[in-house]
SETORMAR-727101 format. One record per residue (C-alpha): residue in one letter; y, x, z. Coordinates in steps of 0.5 Angstrom, whole numbers. Layout:
// residues N
residuo:north:east:up
A:Y:X:Z
...
This chain:
// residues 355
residuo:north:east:up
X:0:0:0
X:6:3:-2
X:12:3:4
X:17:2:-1
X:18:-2:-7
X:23:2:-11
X:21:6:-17
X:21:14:-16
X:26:18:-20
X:24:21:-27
X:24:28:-29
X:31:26:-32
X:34:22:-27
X:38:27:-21
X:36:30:-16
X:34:26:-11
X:38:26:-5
X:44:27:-10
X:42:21:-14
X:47:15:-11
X:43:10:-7
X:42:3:-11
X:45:-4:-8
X:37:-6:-6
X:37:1:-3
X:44:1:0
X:41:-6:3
X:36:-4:6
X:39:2:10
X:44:-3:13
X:37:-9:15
X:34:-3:18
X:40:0:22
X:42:-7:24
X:36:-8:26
X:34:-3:30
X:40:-3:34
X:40:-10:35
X:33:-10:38
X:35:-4:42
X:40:-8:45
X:36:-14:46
X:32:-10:51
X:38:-7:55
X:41:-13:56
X:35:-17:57
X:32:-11:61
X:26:-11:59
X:21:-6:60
X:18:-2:54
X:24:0:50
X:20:3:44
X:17:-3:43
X:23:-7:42
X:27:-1:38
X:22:2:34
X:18:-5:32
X:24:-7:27
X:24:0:25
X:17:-1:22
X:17:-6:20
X:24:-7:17
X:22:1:14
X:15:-1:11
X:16:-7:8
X:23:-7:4
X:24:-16:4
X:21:-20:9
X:16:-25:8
X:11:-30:11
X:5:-24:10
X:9:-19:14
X:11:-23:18
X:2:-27:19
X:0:-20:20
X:5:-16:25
X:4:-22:30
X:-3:-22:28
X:-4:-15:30
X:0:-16:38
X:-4:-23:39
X:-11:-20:37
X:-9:-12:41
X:-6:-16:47
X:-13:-19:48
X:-17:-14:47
X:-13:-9:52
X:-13:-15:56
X:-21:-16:57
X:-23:-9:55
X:-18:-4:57
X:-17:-8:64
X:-25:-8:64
X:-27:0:63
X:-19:3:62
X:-20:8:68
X:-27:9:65
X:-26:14:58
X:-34:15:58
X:-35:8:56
X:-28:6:53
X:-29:11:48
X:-35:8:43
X:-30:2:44
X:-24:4:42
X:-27:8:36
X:-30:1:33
X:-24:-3:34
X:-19:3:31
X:-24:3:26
X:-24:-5:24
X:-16:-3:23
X:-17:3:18
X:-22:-1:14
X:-16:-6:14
X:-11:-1:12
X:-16:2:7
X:-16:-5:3
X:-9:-4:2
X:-7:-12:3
X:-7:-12:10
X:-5:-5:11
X:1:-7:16
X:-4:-11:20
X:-8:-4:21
X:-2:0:22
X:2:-4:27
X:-6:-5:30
X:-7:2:31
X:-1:4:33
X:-1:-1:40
X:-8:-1:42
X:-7:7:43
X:-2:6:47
X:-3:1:50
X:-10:3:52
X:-8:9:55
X:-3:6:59
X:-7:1:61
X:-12:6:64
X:-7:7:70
X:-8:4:76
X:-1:3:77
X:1:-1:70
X:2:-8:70
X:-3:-10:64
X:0:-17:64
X:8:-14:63
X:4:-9:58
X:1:-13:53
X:7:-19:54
X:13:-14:52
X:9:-12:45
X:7:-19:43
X:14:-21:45
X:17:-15:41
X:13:-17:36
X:16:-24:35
X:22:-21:36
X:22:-16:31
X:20:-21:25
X:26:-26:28
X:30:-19:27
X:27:-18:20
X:29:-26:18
X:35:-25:21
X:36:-18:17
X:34:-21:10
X:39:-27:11
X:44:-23:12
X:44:-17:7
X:40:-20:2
X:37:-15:-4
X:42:-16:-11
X:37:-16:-15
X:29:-18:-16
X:25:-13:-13
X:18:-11:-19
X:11:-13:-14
X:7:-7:-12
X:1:-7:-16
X:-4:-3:-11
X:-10:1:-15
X:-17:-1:-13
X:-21:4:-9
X:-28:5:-10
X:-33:3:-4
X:-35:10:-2
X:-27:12:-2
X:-25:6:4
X:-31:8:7
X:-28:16:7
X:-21:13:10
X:-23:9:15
X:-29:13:18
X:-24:19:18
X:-18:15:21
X:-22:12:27
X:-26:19:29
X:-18:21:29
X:-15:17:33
X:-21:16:39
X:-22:23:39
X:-13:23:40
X:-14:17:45
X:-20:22:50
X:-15:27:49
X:-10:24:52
X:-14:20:57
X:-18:27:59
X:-11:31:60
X:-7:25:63
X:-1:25:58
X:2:19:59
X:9:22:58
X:8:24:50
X:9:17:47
X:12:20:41
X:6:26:41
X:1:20:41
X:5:15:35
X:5:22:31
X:-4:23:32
X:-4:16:28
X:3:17:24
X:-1:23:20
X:-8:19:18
X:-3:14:15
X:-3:17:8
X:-11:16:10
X:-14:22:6
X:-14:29:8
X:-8:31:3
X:-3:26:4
X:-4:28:12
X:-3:35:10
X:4:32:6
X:6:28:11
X:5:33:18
X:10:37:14
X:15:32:13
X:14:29:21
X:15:36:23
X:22:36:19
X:24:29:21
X:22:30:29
X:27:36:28
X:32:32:25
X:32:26:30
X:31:31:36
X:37:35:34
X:41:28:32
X:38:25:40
X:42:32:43
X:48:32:39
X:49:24:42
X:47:26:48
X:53:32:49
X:57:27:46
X:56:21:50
X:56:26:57
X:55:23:62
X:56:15:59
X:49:15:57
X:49:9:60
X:54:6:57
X:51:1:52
X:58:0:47
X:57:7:47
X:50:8:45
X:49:2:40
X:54:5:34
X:51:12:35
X:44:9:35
X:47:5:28
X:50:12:26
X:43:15:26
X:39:10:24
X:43:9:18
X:43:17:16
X:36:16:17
X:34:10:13
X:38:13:8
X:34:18:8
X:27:15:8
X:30:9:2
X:32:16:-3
X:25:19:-2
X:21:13:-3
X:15:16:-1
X:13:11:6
X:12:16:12
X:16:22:9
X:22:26:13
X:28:20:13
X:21:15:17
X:19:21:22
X:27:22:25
X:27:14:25
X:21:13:29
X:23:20:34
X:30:17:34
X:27:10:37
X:22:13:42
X:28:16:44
X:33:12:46
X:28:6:47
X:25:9:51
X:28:15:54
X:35:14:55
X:37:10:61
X:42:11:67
X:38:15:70
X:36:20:65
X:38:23:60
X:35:25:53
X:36:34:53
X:29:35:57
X:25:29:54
X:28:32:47
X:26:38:48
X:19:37:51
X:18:32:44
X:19:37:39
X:14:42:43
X:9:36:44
X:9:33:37
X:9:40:34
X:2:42:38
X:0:36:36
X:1:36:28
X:-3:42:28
X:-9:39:32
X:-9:33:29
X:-10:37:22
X:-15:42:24
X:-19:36:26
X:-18:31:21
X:-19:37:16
X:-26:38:20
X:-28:31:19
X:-25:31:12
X:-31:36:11
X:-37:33:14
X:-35:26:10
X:-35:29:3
X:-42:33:5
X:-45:25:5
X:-45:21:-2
X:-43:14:2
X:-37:17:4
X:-35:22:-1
X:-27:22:-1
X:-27:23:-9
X:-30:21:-15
């Protein structure tokens, strides 16, 4: 499923970040910015907990699917619904057991990259995996309130497609966007990509769980956000360009933070810097027309960021630093083991990547 609608440049069109942005392109920046910060400031102002959820869900999905409609909307929901009931039974019955939650967690994610696969469903798969994660692993401790948990992700959600509605109304496309016309993959590619997603992602969650990482939310997004390509080459692509885009919203998050001081709690201050970035980020993302390149990475750090990170009683310049160092070390073993796994599933003719 291609992330973004807009045609790729052709050899005799300008560079690309010379090229001007089309009015599509132009309005897509402005949905996704809008977007973020007014989910952002709904979480403030509401004081609900969970912040990312509600700052990088319209990121997401405003990103991934440049005109809202209905099929989004069904699958981005379905996601939340179907995720909170399985944390809710299956994480609260054996989430501080990793020895059992691990055969569990594999087969839920490998349902969801096999929906990813299919092309059709891929937001379903994507908002999916990126949920149950994090959700499973916070709701292995003890002290988290699982009811809260699973409440503000569904809540998120519904919310972040109102956002995406609200957004389209407001700064509609000017023109007619040409429909995505997915190639077919052949049985023993799918089952490739979503054997190869699944292995990942457990062996990421029992890293996580076994290490008792539970401040590195953006190093746990950036484990899955690399198998997105959903094969072993897009994955190497792509962890360049999320090492690149970490840096860019890291440094972005920074220079806010020294600019702001100590009003970092101000939300007439924070929300237009949260637009600006977003806004240079969005812009980004829509010229590179590629889905999760470097101009998503820096959206989805900024989100974690401020969503999560940024409060009256914190500030952004160590949870930054520690961001780019986690995320870093884990583009680098997320690759060593999604190049291994690659390996051992081409060795078998049922799970040959290629022809």
């Amino acid at each position: 499923m291609s992330t973004n609608q807009a045609a790729s440049p052709s050899p005799a069109t300008p560079h690309l970040w010379h090229r001007p942005l089309t009015g599509n392109e132009l309005r897509q920046c402005l949905r996704i910015a809008f977007g973020c910060t007014t989910g952002f400031l709904l979480c403030k102002l509401c004081g609900w907990n969970y912040g990312v959820f509600y700052t990088v869900t319209p990121v997401l999905l405003l990103g991934m699917v440049p005109v809202m409609n209905g099929h989004a909307a069904r699958q981005l929901i379905a996601a939340a619904a179907i995720c909170g009931v399985e944390v809710g039974l299956l994480g609260g019955l054996f989430g501080s057991h990793p020895g059992l939650m691990t055969p569990i967690a594999f087969l839920l994610f490998l349902y969801r990259f096999a929906a990813m696969s299919r092309g059709s469903l891929f937001l379903f798969g994507a908002n999916g995996v990126l949920s149950l994660s994090i959700m499973l692993h916070f709701a292995s401790y003890p002290q988290t309130d699982l009811n809260d948990l699973i409440f503000n992700n569904l809540l998120a959600s519904v919310l972040s497609v109102l956002i995406a509605y609200l957004m389209t109304a407001l700064i509609p496309d000017v023109e007619a966007r040409p429909k995505p016309t997915p190639a077919p993959k052949a049985p023993h590619r799918m089952r490739h990509e979503a054997l190869l997603g699944a292995t990942v992602a457990t062996l990421s969650f029992l890293v996580f769980q076994v290490f008792d990482l539970r401040d590195s939310m953006s190093a746990q997004a950036t484990t899955l956000l690399v198998l997105f390509p959903m094969h072993w080459n897009g994955a190497l692509n792509y962890a360049r360009k999320r090492a690149m885009g970490t840096l860019l919203g890291v440094t972005f998050g920074l220079l806010g933070q020294l600019l702001l001081y100590d009003w970092s709690g101000q939300l007439l201050l924070v929300a237009p810097l949260l637009w600006l970035g977003a806004m240079l980020f969005s812009h980004a993302h829509v010229k590179e027309a590629s889905g999760s390149g470097v101009g998503f990475g820096a959206l989805t750090t900024l989100g974690i960021l401020f969503g999560q990170y940024l409060t009256p009683g914190n500030d952004l310049v160590f949870s930054a630093l520690y961001r780019v160092s986690s995320i870093l070390f884990a583009i680098v073993a997320t690759l060593l083991i999604c190049y291994l796994v690659h390996q051992l599933l081409n060795r078998f003719e049922a799970t040959r990547f290629g022809c």
